[in-house]
C-alpha positions as CSV (number, residue, x, y, z in Angstrom):
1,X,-15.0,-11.1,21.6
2,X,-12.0,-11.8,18.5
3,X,-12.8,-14.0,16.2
4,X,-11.7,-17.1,16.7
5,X,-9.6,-17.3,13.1
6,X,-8.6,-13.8,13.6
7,X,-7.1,-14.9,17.0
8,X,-5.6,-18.3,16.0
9,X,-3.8,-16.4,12.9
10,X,-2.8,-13.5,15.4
11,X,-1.3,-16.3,17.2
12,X,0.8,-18.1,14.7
13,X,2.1,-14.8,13.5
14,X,3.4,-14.3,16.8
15,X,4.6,-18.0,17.3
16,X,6.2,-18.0,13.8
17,X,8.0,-14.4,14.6
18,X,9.2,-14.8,18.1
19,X,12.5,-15.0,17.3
20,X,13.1,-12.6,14.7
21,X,10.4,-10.5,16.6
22,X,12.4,-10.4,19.7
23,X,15.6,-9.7,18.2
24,X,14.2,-6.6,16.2
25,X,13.1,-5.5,19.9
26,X,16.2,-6.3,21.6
27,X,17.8,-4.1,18.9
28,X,15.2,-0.9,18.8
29,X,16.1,-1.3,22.9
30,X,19.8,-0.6,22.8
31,X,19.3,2.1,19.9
32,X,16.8,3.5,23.1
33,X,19.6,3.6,25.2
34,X,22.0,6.3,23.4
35,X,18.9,8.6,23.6
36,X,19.6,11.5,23.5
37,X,21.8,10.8,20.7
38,X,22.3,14.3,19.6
39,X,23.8,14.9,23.4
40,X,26.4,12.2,22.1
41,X,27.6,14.2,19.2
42,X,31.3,16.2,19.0
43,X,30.5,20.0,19.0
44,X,31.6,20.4,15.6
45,X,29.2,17.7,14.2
46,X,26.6,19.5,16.4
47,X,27.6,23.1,14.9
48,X,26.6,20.9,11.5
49,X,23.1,20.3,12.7
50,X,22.8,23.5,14.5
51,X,23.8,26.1,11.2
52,X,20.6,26.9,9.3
53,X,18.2,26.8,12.0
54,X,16.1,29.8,13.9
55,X,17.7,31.8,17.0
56,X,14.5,29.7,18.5
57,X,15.7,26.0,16.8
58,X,19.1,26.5,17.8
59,X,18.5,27.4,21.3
60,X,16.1,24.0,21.6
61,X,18.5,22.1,19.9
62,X,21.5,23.4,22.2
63,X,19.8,21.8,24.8
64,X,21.1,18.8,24.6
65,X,19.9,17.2,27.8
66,X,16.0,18.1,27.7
67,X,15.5,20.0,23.9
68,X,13.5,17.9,21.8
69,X,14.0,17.6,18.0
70,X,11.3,15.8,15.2
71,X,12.8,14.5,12.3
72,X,10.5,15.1,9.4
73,X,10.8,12.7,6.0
74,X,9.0,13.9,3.1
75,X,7.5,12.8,-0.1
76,X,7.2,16.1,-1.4
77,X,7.5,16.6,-5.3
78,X,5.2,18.7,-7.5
79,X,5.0,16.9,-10.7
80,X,2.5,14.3,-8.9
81,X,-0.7,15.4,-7.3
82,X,-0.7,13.3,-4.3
83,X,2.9,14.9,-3.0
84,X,2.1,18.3,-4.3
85,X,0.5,19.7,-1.0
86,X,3.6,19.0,1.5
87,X,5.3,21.9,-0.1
88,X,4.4,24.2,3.0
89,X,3.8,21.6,5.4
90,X,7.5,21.8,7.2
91,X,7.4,25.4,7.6
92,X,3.7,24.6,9.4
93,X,5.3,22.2,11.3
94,X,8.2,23.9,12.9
95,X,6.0,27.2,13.8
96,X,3.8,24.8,15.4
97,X,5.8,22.5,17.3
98,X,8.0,25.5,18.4
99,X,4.8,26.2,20.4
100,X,5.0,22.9,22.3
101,X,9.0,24.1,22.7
102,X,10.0,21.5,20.3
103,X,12.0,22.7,17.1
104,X,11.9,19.8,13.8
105,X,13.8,19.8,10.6
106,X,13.4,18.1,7.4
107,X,15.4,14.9,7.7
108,X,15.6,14.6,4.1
109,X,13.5,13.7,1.2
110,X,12.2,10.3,-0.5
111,X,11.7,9.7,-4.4
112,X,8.2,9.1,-4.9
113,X,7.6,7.7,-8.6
114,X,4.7,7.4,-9.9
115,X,3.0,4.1,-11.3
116,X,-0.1,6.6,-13.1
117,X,3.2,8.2,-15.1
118,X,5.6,5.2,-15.9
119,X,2.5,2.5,-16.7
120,X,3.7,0.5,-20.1
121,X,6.8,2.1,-19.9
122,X,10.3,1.3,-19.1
123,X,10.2,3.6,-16.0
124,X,7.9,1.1,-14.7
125,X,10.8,-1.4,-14.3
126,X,11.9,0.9,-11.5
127,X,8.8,1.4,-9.2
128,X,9.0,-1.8,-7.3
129,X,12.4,-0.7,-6.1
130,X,11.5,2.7,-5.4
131,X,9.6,1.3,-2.2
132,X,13.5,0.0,-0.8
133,X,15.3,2.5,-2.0
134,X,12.8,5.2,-0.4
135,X,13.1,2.8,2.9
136,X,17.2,3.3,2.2
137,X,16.6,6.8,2.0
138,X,14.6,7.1,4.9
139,X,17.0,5.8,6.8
140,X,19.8,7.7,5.6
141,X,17.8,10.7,6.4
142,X,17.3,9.4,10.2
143,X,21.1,8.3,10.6
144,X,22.2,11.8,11.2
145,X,20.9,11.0,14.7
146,X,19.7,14.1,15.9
147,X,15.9,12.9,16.5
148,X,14.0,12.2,19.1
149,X,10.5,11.3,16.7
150,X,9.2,11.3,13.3
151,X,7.1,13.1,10.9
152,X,6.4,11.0,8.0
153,X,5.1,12.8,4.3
154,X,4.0,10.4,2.2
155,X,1.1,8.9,0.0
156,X,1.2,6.6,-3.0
157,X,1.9,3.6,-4.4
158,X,5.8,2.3,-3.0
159,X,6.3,5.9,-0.8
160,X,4.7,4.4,2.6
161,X,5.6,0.9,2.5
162,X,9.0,2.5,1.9
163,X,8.8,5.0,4.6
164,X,7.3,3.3,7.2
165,X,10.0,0.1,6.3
166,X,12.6,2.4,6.8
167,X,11.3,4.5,10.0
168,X,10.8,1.2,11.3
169,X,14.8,0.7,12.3
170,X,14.2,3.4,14.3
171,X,11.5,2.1,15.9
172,X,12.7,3.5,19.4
173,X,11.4,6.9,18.4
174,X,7.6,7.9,18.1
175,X,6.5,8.3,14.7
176,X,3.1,9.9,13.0
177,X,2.0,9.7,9.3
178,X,0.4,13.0,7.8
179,X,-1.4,12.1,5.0
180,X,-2.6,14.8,2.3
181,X,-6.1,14.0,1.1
182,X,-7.7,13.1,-1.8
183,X,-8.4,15.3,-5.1
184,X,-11.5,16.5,-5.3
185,X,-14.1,14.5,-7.6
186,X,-14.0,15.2,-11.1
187,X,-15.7,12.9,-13.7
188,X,-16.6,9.4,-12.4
189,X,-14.0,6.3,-12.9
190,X,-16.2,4.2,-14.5
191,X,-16.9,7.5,-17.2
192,X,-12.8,7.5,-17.3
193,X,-12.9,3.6,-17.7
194,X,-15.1,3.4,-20.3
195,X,-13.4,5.9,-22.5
196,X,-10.2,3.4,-22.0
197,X,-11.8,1.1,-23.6
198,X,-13.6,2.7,-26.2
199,X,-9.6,4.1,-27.1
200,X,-8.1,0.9,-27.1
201,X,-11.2,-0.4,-29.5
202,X,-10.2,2.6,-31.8
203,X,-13.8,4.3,-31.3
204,X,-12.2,7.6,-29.3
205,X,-9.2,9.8,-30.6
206,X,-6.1,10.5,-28.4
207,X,-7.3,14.1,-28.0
208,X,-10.8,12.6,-26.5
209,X,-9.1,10.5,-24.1
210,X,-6.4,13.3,-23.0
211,X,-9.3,15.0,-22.3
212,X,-10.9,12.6,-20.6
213,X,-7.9,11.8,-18.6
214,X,-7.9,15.9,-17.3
215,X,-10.9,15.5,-16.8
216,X,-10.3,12.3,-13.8
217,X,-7.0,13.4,-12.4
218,X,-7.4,17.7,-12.0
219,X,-6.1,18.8,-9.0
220,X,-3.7,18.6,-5.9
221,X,-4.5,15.1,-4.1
222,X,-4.4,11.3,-4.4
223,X,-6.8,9.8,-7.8
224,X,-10.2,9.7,-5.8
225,X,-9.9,5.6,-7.1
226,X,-9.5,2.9,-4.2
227,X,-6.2,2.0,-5.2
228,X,-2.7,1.5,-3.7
229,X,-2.2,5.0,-2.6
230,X,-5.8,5.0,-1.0
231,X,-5.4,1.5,0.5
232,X,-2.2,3.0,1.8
233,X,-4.0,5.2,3.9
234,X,-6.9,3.1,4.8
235,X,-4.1,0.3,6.5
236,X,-2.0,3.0,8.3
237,X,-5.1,4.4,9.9
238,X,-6.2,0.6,10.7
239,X,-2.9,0.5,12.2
240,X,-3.2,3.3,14.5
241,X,-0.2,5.4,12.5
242,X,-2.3,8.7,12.0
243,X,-5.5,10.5,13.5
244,X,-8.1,8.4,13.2
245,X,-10.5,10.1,10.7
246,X,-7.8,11.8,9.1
247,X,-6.9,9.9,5.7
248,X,-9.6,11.3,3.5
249,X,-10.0,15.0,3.9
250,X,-9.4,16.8,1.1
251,X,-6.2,19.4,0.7
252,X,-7.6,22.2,0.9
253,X,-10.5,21.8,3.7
254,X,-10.7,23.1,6.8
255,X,-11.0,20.0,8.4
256,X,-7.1,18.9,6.8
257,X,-5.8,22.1,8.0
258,X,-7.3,21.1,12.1
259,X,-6.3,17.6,11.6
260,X,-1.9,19.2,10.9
261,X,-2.1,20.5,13.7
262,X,-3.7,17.8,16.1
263,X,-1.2,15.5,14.9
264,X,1.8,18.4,15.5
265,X,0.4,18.2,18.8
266,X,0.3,14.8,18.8
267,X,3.8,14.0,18.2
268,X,5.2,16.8,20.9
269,X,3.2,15.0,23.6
270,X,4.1,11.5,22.3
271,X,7.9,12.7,21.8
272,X,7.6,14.0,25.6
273,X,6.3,11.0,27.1
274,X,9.1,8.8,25.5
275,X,12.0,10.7,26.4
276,X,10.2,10.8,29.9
277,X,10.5,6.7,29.5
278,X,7.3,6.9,30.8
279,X,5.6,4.6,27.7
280,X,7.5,2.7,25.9
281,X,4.7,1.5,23.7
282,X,4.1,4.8,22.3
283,X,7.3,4.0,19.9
284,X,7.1,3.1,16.4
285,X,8.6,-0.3,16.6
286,X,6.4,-1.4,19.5
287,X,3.4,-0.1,18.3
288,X,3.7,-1.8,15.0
289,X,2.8,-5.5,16.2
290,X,1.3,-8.7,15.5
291,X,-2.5,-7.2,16.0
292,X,-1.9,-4.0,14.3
293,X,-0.4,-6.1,11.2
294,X,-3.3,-8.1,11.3
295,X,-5.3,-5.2,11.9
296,X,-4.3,-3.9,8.8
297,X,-4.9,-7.1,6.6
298,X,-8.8,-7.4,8.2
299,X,-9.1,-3.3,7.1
300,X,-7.5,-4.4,3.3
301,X,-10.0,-7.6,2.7
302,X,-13.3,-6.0,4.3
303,X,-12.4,-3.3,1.9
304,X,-11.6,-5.0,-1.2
305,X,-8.2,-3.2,-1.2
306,X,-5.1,-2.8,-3.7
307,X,-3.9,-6.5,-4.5
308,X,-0.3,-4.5,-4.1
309,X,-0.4,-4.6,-0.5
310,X,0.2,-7.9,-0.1
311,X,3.7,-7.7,-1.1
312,X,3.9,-4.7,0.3
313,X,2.7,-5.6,4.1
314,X,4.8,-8.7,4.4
315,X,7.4,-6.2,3.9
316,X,6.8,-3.6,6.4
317,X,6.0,-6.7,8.5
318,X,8.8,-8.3,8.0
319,X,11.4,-4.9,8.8
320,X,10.2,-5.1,12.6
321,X,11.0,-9.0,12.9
322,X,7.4,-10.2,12.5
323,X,6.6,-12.8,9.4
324,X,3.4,-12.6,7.5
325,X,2.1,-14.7,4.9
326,X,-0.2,-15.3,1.8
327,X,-1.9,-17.9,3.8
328,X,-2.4,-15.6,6.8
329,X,-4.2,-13.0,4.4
330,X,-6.5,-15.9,2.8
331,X,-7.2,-17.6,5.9
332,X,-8.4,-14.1,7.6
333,X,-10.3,-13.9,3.7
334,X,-12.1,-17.3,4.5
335,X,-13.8,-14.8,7.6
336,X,-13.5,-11.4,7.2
337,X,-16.6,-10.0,5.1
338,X,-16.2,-7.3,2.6
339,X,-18.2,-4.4,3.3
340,X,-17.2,-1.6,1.0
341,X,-18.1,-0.6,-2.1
342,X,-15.4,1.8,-3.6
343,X,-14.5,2.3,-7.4
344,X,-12.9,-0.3,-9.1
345,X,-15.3,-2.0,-6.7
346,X,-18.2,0.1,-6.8
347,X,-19.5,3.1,-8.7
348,X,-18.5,5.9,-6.1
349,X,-15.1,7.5,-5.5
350,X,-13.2,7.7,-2.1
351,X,-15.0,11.2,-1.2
352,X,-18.2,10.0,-1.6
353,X,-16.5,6.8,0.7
354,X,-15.2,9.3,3.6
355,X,-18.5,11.8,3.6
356,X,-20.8,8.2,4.7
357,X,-18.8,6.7,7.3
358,X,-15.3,6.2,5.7
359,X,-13.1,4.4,7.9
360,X,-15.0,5.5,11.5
361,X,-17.6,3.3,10.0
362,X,-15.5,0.3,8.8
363,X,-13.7,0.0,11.7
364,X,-16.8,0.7,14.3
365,X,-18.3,-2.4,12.0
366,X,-15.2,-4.5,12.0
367,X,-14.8,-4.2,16.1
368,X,-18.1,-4.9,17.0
369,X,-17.7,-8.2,14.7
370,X,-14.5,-9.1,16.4
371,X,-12.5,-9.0,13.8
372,X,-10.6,-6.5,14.7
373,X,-7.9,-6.1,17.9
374,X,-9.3,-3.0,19.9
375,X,-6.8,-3.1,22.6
376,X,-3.8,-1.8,20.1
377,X,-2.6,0.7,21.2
378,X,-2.0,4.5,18.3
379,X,-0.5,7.5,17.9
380,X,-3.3,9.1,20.2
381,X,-1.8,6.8,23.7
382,X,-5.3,6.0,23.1
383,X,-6.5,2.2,22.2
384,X,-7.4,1.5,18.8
385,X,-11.2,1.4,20.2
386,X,-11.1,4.2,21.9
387,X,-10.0,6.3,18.9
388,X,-13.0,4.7,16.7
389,X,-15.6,6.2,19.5
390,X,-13.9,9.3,18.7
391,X,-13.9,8.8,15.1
392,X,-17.7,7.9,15.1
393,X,-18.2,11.2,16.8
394,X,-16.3,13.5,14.6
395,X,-18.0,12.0,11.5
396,X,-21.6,12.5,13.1
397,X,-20.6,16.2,13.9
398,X,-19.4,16.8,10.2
399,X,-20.9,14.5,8.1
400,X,-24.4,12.9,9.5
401,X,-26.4,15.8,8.6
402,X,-25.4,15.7,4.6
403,X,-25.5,12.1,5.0
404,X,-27.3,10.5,1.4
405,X,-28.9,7.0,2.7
406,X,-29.1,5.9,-1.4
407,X,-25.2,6.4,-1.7
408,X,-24.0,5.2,1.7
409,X,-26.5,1.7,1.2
410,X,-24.4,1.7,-2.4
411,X,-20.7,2.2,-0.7
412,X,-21.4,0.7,2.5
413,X,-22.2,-2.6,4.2
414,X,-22.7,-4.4,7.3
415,X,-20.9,-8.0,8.4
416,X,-24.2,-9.5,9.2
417,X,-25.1,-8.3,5.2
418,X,-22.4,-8.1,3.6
419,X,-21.7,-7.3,-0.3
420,X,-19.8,-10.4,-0.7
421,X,-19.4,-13.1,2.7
422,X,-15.3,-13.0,2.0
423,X,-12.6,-10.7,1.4
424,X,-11.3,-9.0,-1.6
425,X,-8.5,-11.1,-2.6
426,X,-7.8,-14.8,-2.0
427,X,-4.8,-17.2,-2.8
428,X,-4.6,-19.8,-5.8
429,X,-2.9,-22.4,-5.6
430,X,-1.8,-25.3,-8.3
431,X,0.9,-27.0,-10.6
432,X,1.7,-23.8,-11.7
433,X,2.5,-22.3,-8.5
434,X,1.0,-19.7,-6.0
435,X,-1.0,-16.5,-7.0
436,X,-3.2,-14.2,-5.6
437,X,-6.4,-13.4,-6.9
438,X,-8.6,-9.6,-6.3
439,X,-11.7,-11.1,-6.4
440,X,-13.5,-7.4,-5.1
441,X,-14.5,-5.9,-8.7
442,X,-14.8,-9.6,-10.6
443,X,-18.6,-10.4,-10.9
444,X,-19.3,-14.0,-9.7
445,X,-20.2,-15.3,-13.2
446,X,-16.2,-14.6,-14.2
447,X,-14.0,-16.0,-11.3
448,X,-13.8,-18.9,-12.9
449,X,-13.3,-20.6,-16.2
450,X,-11.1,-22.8,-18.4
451,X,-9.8,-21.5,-21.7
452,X,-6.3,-22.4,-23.8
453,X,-2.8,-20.1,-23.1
454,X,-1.7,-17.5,-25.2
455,X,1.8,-16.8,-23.9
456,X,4.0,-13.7,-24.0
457,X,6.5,-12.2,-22.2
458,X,5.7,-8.3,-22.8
459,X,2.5,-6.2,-22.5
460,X,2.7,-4.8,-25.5
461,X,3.2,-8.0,-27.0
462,X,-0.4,-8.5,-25.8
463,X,-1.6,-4.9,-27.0
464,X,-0.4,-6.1,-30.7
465,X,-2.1,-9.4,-30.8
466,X,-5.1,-7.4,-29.4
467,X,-5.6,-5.1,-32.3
468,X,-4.6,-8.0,-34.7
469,X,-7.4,-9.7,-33.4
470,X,-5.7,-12.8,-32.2
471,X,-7.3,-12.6,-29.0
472,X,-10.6,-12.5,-30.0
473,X,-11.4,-15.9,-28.2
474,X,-11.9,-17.6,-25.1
475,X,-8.3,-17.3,-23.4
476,X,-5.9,-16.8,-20.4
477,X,-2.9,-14.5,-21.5
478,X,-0.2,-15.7,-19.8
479,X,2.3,-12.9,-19.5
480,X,5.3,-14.2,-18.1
481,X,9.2,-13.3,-16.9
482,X,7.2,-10.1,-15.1
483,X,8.5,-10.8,-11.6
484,X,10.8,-9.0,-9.4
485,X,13.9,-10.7,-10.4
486,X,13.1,-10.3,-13.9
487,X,12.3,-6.8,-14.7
488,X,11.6,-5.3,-11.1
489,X,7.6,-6.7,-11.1
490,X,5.7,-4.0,-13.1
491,X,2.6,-3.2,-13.3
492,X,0.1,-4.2,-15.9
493,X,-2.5,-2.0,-16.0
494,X,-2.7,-1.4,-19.2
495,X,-3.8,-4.6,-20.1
496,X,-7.5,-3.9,-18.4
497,X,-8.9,-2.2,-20.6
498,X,-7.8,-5.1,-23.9
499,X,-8.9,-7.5,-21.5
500,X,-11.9,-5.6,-20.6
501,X,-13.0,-5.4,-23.9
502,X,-13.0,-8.9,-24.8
503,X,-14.8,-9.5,-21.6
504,X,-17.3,-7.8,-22.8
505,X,-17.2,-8.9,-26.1
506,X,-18.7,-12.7,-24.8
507,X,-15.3,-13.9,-24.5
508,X,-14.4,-15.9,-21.4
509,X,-11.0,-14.3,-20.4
510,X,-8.5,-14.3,-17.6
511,X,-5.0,-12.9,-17.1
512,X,-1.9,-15.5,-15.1
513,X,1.1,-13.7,-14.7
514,X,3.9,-13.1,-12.3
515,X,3.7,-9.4,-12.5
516,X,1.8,-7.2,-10.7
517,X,-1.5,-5.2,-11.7
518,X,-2.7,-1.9,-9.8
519,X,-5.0,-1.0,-7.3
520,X,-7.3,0.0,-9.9
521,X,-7.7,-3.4,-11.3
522,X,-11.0,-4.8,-11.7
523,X,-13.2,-6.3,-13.6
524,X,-11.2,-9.2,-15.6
525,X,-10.0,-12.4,-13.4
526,X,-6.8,-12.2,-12.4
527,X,-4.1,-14.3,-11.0
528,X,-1.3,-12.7,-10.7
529,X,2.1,-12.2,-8.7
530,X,2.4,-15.8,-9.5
531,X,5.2,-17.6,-7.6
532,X,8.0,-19.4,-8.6
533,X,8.2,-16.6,-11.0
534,X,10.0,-17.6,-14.6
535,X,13.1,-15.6,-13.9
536,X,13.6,-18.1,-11.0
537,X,12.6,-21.1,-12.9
538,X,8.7,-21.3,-11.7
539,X,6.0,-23.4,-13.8
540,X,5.3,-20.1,-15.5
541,X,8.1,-20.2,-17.4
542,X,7.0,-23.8,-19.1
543,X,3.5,-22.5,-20.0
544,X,3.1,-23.1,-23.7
545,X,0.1,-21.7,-26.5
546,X,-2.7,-23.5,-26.1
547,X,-2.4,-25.4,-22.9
548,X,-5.6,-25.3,-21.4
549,X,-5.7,-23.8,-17.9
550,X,-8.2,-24.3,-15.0
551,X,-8.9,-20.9,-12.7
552,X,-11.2,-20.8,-10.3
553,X,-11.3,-17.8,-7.5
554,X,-14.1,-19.7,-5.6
555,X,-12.3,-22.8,-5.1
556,X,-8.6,-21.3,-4.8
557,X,-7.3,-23.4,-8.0
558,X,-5.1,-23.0,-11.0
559,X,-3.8,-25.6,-12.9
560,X,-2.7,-26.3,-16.5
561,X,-4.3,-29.4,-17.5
562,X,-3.3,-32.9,-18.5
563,X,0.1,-31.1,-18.5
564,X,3.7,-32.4,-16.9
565,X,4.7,-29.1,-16.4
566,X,8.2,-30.1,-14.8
567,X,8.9,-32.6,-17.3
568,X,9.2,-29.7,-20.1
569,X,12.2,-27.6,-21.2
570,X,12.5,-24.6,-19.5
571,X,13.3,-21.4,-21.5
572,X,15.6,-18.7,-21.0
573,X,14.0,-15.3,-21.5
574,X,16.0,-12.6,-22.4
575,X,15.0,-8.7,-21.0
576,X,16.4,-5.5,-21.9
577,X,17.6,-4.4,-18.5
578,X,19.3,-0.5,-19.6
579,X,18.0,2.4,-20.0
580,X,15.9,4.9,-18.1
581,X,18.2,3.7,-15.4
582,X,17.7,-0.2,-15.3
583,X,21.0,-0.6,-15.1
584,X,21.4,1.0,-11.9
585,X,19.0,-1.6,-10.1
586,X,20.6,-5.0,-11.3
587,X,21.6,-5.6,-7.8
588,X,18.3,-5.1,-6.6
589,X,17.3,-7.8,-9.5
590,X,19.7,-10.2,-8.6
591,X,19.1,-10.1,-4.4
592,X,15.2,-9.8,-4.2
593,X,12.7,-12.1,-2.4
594,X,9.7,-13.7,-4.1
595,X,7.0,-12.0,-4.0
596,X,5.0,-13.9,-1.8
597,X,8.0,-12.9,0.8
598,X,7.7,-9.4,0.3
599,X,9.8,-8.8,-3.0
600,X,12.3,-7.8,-0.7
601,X,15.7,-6.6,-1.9
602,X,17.0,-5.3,1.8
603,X,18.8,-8.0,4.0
604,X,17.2,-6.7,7.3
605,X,19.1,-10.1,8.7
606,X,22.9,-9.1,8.3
């Protein structure tokens, strides 16, 4: 039996969406009706389609009435790990869908940035929009209208938000993801942490951390941290997207190699049944829902997932007419247990994660706690509970008998005893505004405190006073004019390790901020993605030194104290917006959504 929050906030999603909801629907059913739509093209745009292919692709796509065509959208770059394996996987995909009598081509290709690279830099300014302008290139890639499904290549941070926001206006096809793995494990993140620490402390030389650094990220695959890219995957396999069981094989194993094909296989049959009109809920935009949104928020809290996904699923949600909320994701919190251990959050890595349970375990636990919809129908034409039975088999065939009982009682728990009774994040709220809070890494004795402001407006800013020793104090930095409309929302991951330090220094310290901070955040308490941001004339923005402010993750406040915040001056903050190609995204500046609505630059409306 469902929960009953899990049901009544299933319920006001769908009440809140029906309009939008069913006009997204009435729309992905009259794109359904020009299918075929390469049928509908003039010969010579045809010829276009038709010119590079194989005697065997251009026979299939001839066929206009009954050939079948997949439409593949990839990721693939090989400056960044996670991307680096697609390079052969179209060539895979055609031999093996020409099998199944199906021919595919590459669509096009996304920009995938990454946050690892551009961290403290101004590249950073740009990430945010990279998840829109990969969901504008996704769809620029699918407007040639020559596709009867999808192949989706993509890992990190903005790439599948973006990929699956785009896909999702064509939601009258079938779609599958195909994720890439992880790296293998190299040396352990909390080794790698604590060397970030020790550098910014000025014990360890830039050639020690460099080598340290190597030493973490090695190899072809996503950073084996449970961060964005990670919690990417974990939430599209909640979601029924790809195989279940598939997000966490390695590259290069066997097992990734069986898995390629399976979902090659996959999408033939699911691309035949829907031009057969024989299940119309095997297509994207039906199968991404109301439950499998929700779906996806239980999979994030129980998890202690990347605080980046809440912008990032109201997003997705919101480009197939449904409308999620903060409050959706803290109410589910208030209920949904986390039961997952997983670096920042734990000690072990995302391998050591998949080999003793990974997400067959997770979700087998989740369902049989109701807090999960079973009946949701994936990729497979199979049920969402269905596939775990399957995934619950394949691990026990693989996995069981390596299985270490020490590590999987450190990495995994059960909802009747969890590792902490609520989620991973929760929502603040308070005269300064809304924020969210990652409560999964932050020890019980520091989500809470109250300590004076030390304002700035730049993360280096905070880096200088740092070494100066300015911050050597009980404090909340308050980093301000970080949002979206400000500077594009970047990351602030380099803070953690200052803040980390004076943390451990005896200092009682917290970070408020409407930027953003990565999946690999932990340890220090954190509100951030704070709303009003300054840029649009939020509370933030009025934050002076030495205010003293009130944060408390346990009770859901934050407030500046004895404080009238409104009845203070606002101040203009100035931000170098060129270079590195700034410039180029002032439009996406000047039109994007708060970031409790998705940081949304697209008008899916119009």
């Amino acid at each position: 039996m469902i929960n009953k929050v899990v049901a009544r906030v299933t319920n006001d999603i769908e009440q809140r969406s029906q309009t939008s909801r069913q006009a997204y629907l009435d729309l992905m059913n009259s794109m359904a009706q020009e299918k075929p739509t390469r049928g509908q093209l003039g010969c010579t745009n045809l010829a276009h389609v038709m010119a590079s292919q194989s005697d065997e692709g251009k026979l299939i796509l001839k066929d206009t009435t009954s050939g079948l065509n997949v439409g593949i959208v990839s990721a693939y770059n090989d400056m960044l790990s996670a991307h680096q394996p697609y390079y052969r996987y179209p060539e895979v995909i055609k031999q093996h869908l020409y099998r199944h009598g199906l021919s595919a081509q590459v669509a096009g290709g996304v920009p995938a940035m990454c946050d690892g690279v551009t961290q403290g830099y101004a590249g950073m300014e740009l990430s945010l929009f990279s998840r829109d302008t990969i969901a504008l290139s996704t769809a620029v890639a699918l407007s040639h209208q020559s596709f009867d499904s999808m192949m989706l290549l993509g890992i990190c941070d903005k790439i599948v938000p973006g990929l699956l926001m785009g896909a999702l206006r064509f939601g009258h096809l079938p779609a599958i993801f195909l994720p890439a793995g992880p790296m293998s494990t190299g040396i352990s993140n909390s080794e790698k942490a604590k060397v970030r620490q020790q550098y910014v402390e000025g014990s360890v030389s830039d050639e020690e951390l460099l080598e340290s650094e190597v030493a973490a990220y090695h190899s072809p695959g996503t950073c084996t941290f449970y961060g964005t890219a990670n919690s990417n995957q974990m939430l599209l396999e909640a979601m029924g997207l790809m195989l279940p069981g598939s997000a966490f094989e390695q590259p290069t194993s066997n097992m990734r190699e069986s898995f390629n094909q399976q979902a090659c296989d996959q999408i033939a049959s699911n691309t035949q049944l829907s031009m057969l009109k024989q299940n119309k809920a095997i297509q994207l935009g039906h199968m991404v829902n109301e439950k499998s949104i929700v779906n996806a928020i239980v999979a994030l809290l129980a998890t202690g997932g990347s605080s980046n996904l809440t912008i990032h699923w109201i997003a997705i949600a919101k480009a197939a007419g449904i409308i999620l909320t903060w409050q959706d994701m803290h109410d589910l919190s208030q209920v949904v247990p986390m039961i997952c251990k997983v670096y920042p959050n734990g000690k072990a890595d995302i391998n050591a994660f998949h080999q003793v349970g990974g997400t067959a375990y997770i979700f087998h636990e989740l369902l049989n706690a109701g807090l999960m919809h079973g009946d949701v129908l994936t990729v497979t034409q199979k049920t969402f509970a269905q596939d775990i039975v399957h995934s619950m088999r394949h691990w026990q065939s693989h996995y069981s008998k390596q299985l270490n009982e020490t590590l999987r009682k450190e990495v995994l728990s059960t909802c009747k005893k969890p590792f902490d009774e609520k989620g991973g994040l929760t929502l603040l709220n308070g005269n300064v505004g809304q924020a969210i809070v990652k409560i999964s890494a932050v020890h019980v004795d520091h989500r809470s405190l109250q300590a004076p402001a030390k304002v700035f407006t730049d993360q280096l800013e905070v880096i200088e006073a740092f070494q100066k020793g300015e911050l050597n104090q009980d404090v909340v930095v308050v980093l301000k004019a970080q949002g979206p409309k400000a500077n594009g929302m970047p990351e602030l991951h380099k803070l953690m390790p200052v803040l980390g330090s004076l943390q451990d220094h005896g200092f009682k310290v917290a970070l408020l901020t409407d930027g953003r901070l990565s999946g690999a955040s932990g340890k220090v308490l954190s509100a951030i993605h704070c709303v009003p941001e300054a840029a649009a004339d939020g509370m933030i923005n009025r934050i002076e030194d030495g205010d003293l402010i009130h944060i408390d993750a346990d009770s859901g406040e934050m407030n500046v104290l004895n404080v009238d915040l409104p009845s203070r001056v606002s101040k203009a903050q100035g931000h170098r917006q060129k270079g590195v190609g700034r410039e180029l995204f002032s439009v996406f500046r000047k039109h994007v959504t708060s970031a409790d609505r998705g940081a949304i630059s697209i008008d899916w409306d119009e």
